[in-house]
Residue, then its C-alpha position, 0 to 999 in steps of 0.5 A: x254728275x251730282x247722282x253719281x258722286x252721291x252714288x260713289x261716295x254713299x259706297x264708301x258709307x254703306x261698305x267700309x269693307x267690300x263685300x265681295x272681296x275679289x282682289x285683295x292683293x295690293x299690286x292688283x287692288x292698285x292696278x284696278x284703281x288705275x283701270x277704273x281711273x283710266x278707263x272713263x276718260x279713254x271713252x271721253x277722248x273717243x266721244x269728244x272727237x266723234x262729236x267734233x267730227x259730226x260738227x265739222x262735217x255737218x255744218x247745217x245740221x250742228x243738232x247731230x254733233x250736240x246730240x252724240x255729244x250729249x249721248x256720248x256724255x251719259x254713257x261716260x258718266x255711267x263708265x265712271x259710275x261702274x268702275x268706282x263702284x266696281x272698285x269700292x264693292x270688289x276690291x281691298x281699296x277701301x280697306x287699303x287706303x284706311x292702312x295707309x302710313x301714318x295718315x290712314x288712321x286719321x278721321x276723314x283721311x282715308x275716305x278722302x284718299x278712297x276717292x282721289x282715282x274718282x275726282x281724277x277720271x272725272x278731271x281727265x274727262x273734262x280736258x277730253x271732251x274740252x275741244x266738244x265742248x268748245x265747239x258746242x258752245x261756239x255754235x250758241x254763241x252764234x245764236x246769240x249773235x243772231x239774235x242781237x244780244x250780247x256774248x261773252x268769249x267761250x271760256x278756256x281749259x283753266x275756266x272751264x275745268x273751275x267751273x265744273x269743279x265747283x259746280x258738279x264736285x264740290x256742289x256735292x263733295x263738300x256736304x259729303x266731306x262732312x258726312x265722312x267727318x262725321x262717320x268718322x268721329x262716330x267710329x273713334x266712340x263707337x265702343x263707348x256708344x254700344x256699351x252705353x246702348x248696346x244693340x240699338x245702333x246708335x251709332x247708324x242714328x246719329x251717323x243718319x241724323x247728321x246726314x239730314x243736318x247737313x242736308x238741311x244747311x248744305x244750300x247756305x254752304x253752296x251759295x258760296x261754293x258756286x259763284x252767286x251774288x244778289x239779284x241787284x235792284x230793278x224792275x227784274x227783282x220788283x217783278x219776281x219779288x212781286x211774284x214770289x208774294x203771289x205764289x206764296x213762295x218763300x226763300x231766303x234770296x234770289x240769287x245771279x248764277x255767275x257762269x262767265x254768259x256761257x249757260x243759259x238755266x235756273x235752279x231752285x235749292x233748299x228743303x227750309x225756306x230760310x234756307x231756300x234760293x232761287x238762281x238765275x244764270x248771267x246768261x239768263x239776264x242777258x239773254x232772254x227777256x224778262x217775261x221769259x225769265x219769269x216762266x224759267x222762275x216759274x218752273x223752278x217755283x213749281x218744284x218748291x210748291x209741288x214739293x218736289x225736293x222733299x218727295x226726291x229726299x223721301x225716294x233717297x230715304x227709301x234706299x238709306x232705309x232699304x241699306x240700313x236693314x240689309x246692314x242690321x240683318x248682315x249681323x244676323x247671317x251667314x256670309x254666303x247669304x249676306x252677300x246673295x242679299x247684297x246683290x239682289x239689293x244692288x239690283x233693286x237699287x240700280x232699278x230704282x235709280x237707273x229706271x224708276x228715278x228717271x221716270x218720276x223726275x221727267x214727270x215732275x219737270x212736267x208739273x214744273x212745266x204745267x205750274x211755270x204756265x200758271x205763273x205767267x198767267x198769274x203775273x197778267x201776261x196778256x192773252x191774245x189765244x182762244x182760251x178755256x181760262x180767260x174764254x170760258x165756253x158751254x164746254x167748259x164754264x169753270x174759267x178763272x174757277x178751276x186750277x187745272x185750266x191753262x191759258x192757251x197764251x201762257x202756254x205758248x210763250x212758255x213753250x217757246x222759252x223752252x226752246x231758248x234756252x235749248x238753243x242758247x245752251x246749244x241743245x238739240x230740242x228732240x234731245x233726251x235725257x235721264x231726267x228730263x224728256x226732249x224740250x219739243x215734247x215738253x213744250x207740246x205737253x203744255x200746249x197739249x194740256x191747255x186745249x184739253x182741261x180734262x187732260x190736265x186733271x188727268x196728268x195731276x192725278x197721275x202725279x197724286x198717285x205717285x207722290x202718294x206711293x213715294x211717301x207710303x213706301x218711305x213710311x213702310x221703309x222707314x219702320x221696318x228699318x227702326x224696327x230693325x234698328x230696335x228704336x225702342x231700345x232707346x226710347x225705354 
C-alpha cells in the first residue's frame, strides 16, 4: 500500500496535465473517477468472501483460505493502482478538480480533492475484506492459545479501519501532503523564479530539494502518526541497547509499536541516525521470547548496516531523474513525440517497480535474514550444532575469522522465528510476496548458508554486484538529468 499511494500521488506530481487527454468532458471525467472508485472495492467483496469460504470449508487446512486471501489482496492493491493511475494520466480530473470554485486555486486544495476517490476505494476496500480479515485473525489468535500466551479480542470495523488509516495512509499522505504544499507554493512564484534564472529549472530543484527534506524528517513526523511509545526499562532494553553497542548501530530510540496484540512485526525507519527508530510490535513483546525478539531486531539492524534504506532512496532517485528529463525534453518536442515517449517511459517504470524492484527487495530481506543470523551469534546464543563458526575443521580453519560463516545454531532459531511470526500473523509459511519470498525458503536460505560458507560468499557478492549497479545508474541518471536541467546556469 505504501508503493502505491507513493505511486498515485508521484502522478498527481509529474503530470499536473494529463498526457493523454481521452476524457475531457466533465459529466464523463466525473464517471470515470466513480468507476476507478468503485471498481477495486467491488473485486475486495469478491476476494473477501472467496476467503472466508475456503476457511469455513477447509478447517484443517486454514493455509488455503490465508493464502487466496493474500493473493486476493495484491491483486486488489493492483486494481486500485491502475485505475487512479488511469484516472490522472487519461482524463481531465487533475485539471478538473484545480477549476473547482472558489477552492480549486487555493495551494494544496486541489490535489487534495484529486485524490479524495483514491483514499475513498481504499477505505470501501477495507469494510470489505473486514469479515477475511477477522477470520484470518481469529485463526492466529488460536495459535496464541496454543502456545500459552496472552491474547487480545480481534479488533472491530472502527479500529480496524484507524489502524490502517494511520499506518498505510497517513504513514505516507502526511509527507506527501507536504510536498503538494510544496509544489504549490513554488507554482505561486514560479514566474519571479524563471525570470530571475531563466532555463534553469529551478523551480524542479527546489520542488526536489524539499522532497528530500521531508524525507529526511518524515520518521519523527511518523512516530507520532503510528501509535508508538518507548521501549520501557527492563532486561528487554539492556539486552538490545547492549546490542545496538555491539553492532555500532545508531538510532535515535527503540520504539513499542502499538497494534491492540493483533500483529506480530518489526520495522526499522529513517536514513539519519538522529532520526532513526527501530519498532518492536505489543505482540511481538508478548509473544515471542526475548532471543527471538533479538533475531527480528537483528533483521531490521541488517537493513540499516547494509544500507538498505539508501540504496531503496537511490532506485527511487533513478525514476525522479528518469521523470525529470522526460519533462525538460517535452519542452523541446512536438506533442506526438512526448507522448510516444511517455508511454515507453510509463513502461520502463512499471518494469522497474512491478519486476525489478521486487527482485532487489526479496534479496535484501535475504541479507537481513543472513546479518539477523550473525547478530544472534554476536549476542552469545549458545551453540549446541556441529558449526563451521564455533567448530572450525580442516575444510574450513577460518572459524570466528571470517564474516561469511554463520552459526549453524544461529541459523536455526532464526528459521524458526521466522516461522512464528508467519503463524502468529496467520500466514501460510510457502506463501509469496512482491517483496519478500515465502517464509519456508527464507529460513532454508539461512540454514542452507550456514552448511556451506562458500555459498555464503557467493550470495554476498551477488548483493555487491547489485548494489553497485544501483549507485552507478543513479549517478548516470542523476548527470544526465542536471545536464538536462542546465545546473550550471546556476552554479555561473
Amino acid at each position: 500500500m505504501f508503493l502505491i499511494v507513493i505511486g498515485v500521488l508521484s502522478l498527481v506530481l509529474a503530470f499536473p496535465s494529463p498526457p493523454y487527454r481521452w476524457l475531457s468532458d466533465p459529466g464523463y471525467v466525473m464517471l470515470a473517477a466513480a468507476a476507478a472508485t468503485l471498481l477495486p472495492p467491488m473485486v475486495a467483496v469478491l476476494v473477501g468472501r472467496r476467503a472466508v469460504v475456503l476457511l469455513d470449508a477447509h478447517p484443517d487446512h486454514p493455509g488455503r483460505g490465508q493464502y487466496a486471501f493474500g493473493r486476493g489482496m495484491m491483486v486488489t492493491q493492483f486494481l486500485l493502482a491502475v485505475c487512479h493511475a488511469t484516472l490522472f494520466l487519461l482524463t481531465d480530473w487533475v485539471p478538473f478538480c484545480g477549476r473547482t470554485p472558489v477552492v480549486g486555486g487555493w495551494p494544496l486544495v486541489s490535489g487534495l480533492l484529486a485524490i479524495v476517490p483514491f483514499l475513498v476505494s481504499i477505505l470501501l476496500a477495507w469494510i470489505a475484506v473486514y469479515p477475511a480479515d477477522r477470520a484470518v485473525r481469529h485463526i492466529a489468535l488460536e495459535t496464541h492459545l496454543f502456545r500459552g500466551r496472552p491474547i487480545q479480542p480481534v479488533w472491530p470495523l472502527p479500529k480496524y479501519l484507524l489502524f490502517n488509516l494511520r499506518h498505510q495512509v497517513l504513514f505516507v499522505l502526511i509527507p506527501m501532503v507536504l510536498i503538494l504544499a510544496a509544489r504549490d507554493v513554488i507554482g505561486l512564484y514560479e514566474r519571479q523564479i524563471d525570470a530571475r534564472w531563466p532555463n534553469a529549472h529551478v523551480s524542479d530543484l527546489l520542488l526536489g530539494t524539499a522532497a528530500a527534506l521531508v524525507a529526511i524528517i518524515a520518521p519523527l513526523i511518523l512516530r507520532y502518526v503510528w501509535v508508538t511509545q518507548r521501549l520501557p526499562d527492563g532486561p528487554l532494553r539492556d539486552r538490545l541497547t547492549r546490542l545496538c553497542r555491539k553492532l555500532r548501530l545508531r538510532c535515535r530510540e527503540i520504539l513499542v509499536w502499538r497494534s491492540g496484540g493483533m500483529i506480530v512485526n518489526a520495522a526499522v525507519m529513517g536514513l539519519v541516525a538522529p532520526l532513526r527508530y527501530v519498532l518492536i510490535t505489543d505482540a511481538m513483546i508478548e509473544q515471542l521470547p526475548d532471543a527471538k525478539i533479538e533475531a527480528v531486531f537483528g533483521h531490521e539492524a541488517g537493513h540499516v548496516k547494509r544500507h538498505h534504506i539508501l540504496f531503496f532512496l537511490l532506485f527511487a532517485f533513478i525514476s525522479g531523474c528518469l521523470v525529470t528529463i522526460l519533462s525538460a525534453r517535452a519542452q523541446r518536442l512536438d506533442r506526438l513525440t512526448y507522448q510516444l515517449l511517455t508511454v515507453v517511459g510509463a513502461g520502463l517504470l512499471v518494469l522497474k517497480w512491478g519486476v525489478l524492484f521486487g527482485w532487489i527487495s526479496r534479496r535484501f530481506e535475504r541479507q537481513a535474514d543472513v546479518f539477523g543470523v550473525r547478530t544472534l551469534a554476536l549476542g552469545g546464543l549458545p551453540c549446541d550444532m556441529p558449526c563451521a563458526l564455533h567448530h572450525p575443521t580442516d575444510g574450513n580453519p577460518a572459524g570466528r575469522e571470517s564474516p561469511t560463516i554463520l552459526c549453524s545454531t544461529a541459523a536455526h532459531v532464526f528459521g524458526d522465528t521466522l516461522n512464528d511470526v508467519a503463524l502468529l500473523n496467520g500466514i501460510p509459511p510457502e506463501a509469496r510476496s512482491w517483496r519478500h519470498s515465502s517464509i519456508s525458503s527464507r529460513s532454508r536460505f539461512v540454514q542452507k548458508l550456514a552448511h556451506d560458507p562458500a555459498a555464503a560468499r557467493r550470495f554476498e557478492r551477488t548483493l555487491y554486484r547489485v548494489k553497485l549497479a544501483i549507485l552507478l545508474t543513479a549517478v548516470a541518471t542523476g548527470l544526465w538529468a542536471a545536464y538536462e536541467l542546465q545546473i550550471w546556469r546556476l552554479l555561473g
